[in-house]
C-alpha angles and dihedrals in degrees: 000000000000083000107039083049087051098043088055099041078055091058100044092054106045088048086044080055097047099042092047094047088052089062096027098058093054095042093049123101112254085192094056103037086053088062090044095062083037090075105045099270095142083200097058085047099049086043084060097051094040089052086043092059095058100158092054094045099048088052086043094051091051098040084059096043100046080048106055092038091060092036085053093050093048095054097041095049085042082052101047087049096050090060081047093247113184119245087001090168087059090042099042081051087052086045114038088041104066098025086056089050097043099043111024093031114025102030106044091040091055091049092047088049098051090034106021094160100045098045088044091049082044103051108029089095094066097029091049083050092061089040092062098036088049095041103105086041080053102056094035087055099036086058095047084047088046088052110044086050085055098047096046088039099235092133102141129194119224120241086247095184087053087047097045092049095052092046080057095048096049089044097048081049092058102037085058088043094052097037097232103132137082119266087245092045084046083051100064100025083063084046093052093050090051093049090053087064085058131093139196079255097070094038101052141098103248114236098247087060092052117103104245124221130180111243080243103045112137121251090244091045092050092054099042091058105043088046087052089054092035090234116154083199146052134186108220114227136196123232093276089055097245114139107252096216094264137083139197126229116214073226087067092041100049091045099051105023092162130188125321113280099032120137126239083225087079102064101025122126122235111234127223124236136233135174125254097242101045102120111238102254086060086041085050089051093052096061089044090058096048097029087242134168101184142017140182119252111223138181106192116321094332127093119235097175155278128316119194127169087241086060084047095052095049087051084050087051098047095052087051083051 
């Protein structure tokens, strides 16, 4: 009996480890824990390589769990026969199925969630233990899996600009929360974080503000009346007002004015478009990756307005008033 309780309290706890840890280290701070080995915690530094080495720690995690799932099984199920319990194999199932999920799924991922980088300090030493007991089963098992996505084709690239902002978020967070940086550098960390709960919405020229042009307007029309309303820029509409999608610079106008009688529509640029609710360092991106001034902001087929990075910087200015 000692042996069968202790075999299945095993099991619960080395499951409760590995479930919590897979919340835990990517919940946990990069940025603390790298203070931490700085100076000189062994825990903060194991927790980095170990969330460095994904790939193995998320096998790791699922090798352990699949184990002591089964292990637990085997010596509850040994236990109730023992006592000559009838149908053990139905009521192990009753048993093992909601005190797994209670205390190895639900419990230790709520803890990691609400304290990532204590449970994980708490915790490397057992889970770096696993890693290095299941690490031939791990390898042997990363490079099946390798295989098998390249054979079926199903390799996909990360969105590495989404990744890498959100590393810089979380690390500007805790550089504030740990009162390492400079009061400039505080300065702006505290300026980017406010700029990702922004979006094009909030940085554009709404529509009714935008200087509108017919599709056919003539190229003298067209100059005469931006230069009237001193607008650089114009939408093109069709006949039911609607924007087209393209706009005319008083730049392109001056620069090919053309003969009497040409239309702006020749020498008009296609915008591009952005959602509404894109925050501005994706929007910004945007117009890096097309070498862009200026988009539409959409949400759905209508058009809301125009976002430059002129519009953006004055938003910028306005949060440092």
């Amino acid at each position: 009996m000692l042996l069968h309780a202790l075999g299945l309290l095993s099991s619960l706890l080395l499951s409760f480890v590995s479930s919590g840890m897979e919340t835990a280290l990517y919940r946990a701070s990069r940025v603390r824990m790298r203070i931490r080995a700085d100076n000189g915690d062994g825990r903060a530094g194991m927790t980095l390589g170990v969330a460095d080495r994904l790939d193995s720690m998320v096998t790791t995690i699922l090798i352990n769990n699949n184990i002591a799932a089964y292990a637990g099984t085997y010596f509850l199920a040994h236990q109730l026969t023992d006592w000559s319990v009838p149908h053990a194999e139905l009521v192990t199932t009753a048993i093992i199925t909601p005190l797994f999920f209670l205390l190895t799924e639900s419990l230790p991922k709520q803890i990691a969630f609400n304290r990532a980088d204590a449970f994980c300090l708490a915790n490397i030493r057992v889970f770096a233990a696993l890693e290095t007991l299941f690490s031939p089963a791990v390898r042997l098992l990363n490079r099946t899996s390798a295989a098998l996505r390249r054979l079926l084709g199903s390799e996909q690239e990360a969105t590495l600009a989404q990744s890498q902002r959100t590393l810089l978020l979380e690390h500007l967070n805790a550089g504030v929360a740990e009162n390492v940086l400079t009061e400039q550098q505080n300065r702006m960390a505290v300026r980017i974080m406010q700029l990702e709960g922004i979006g094009a919405e909030d940085c554009m020229i709404p529509l009714r503000n935008l200087t509108l042009l017919p599709l056919r307007a003539s190229r003298e029309r067209a100059l005469a009346d931006m230069t009237r309303r001193g607008a650089r820029l114009a939408l093109l509409v069709d006949g039911a007002g609607r924007p087209t999608g393209r706009a005319v610079t008083t730049t392109a106008l001056l620069m090919r004015p053309g003969k009497r009688g040409d239309t702006v529509e020749d020498i008009a640029e296609t915008l591009e478009r952005i959602r509404a609710g894109v925050a501005i360092p994706e929007a910004l991106g945007v117009f890096r990756r097309r070498h862009a001034r200026r988009a539409l902001v959409v949400r759905g087929s209508r058009v809301l307005g125009l976002i430059t990075t002129e519009s953006v910087l004055n938003r910028v200015a306005g949060m440092g008033a």
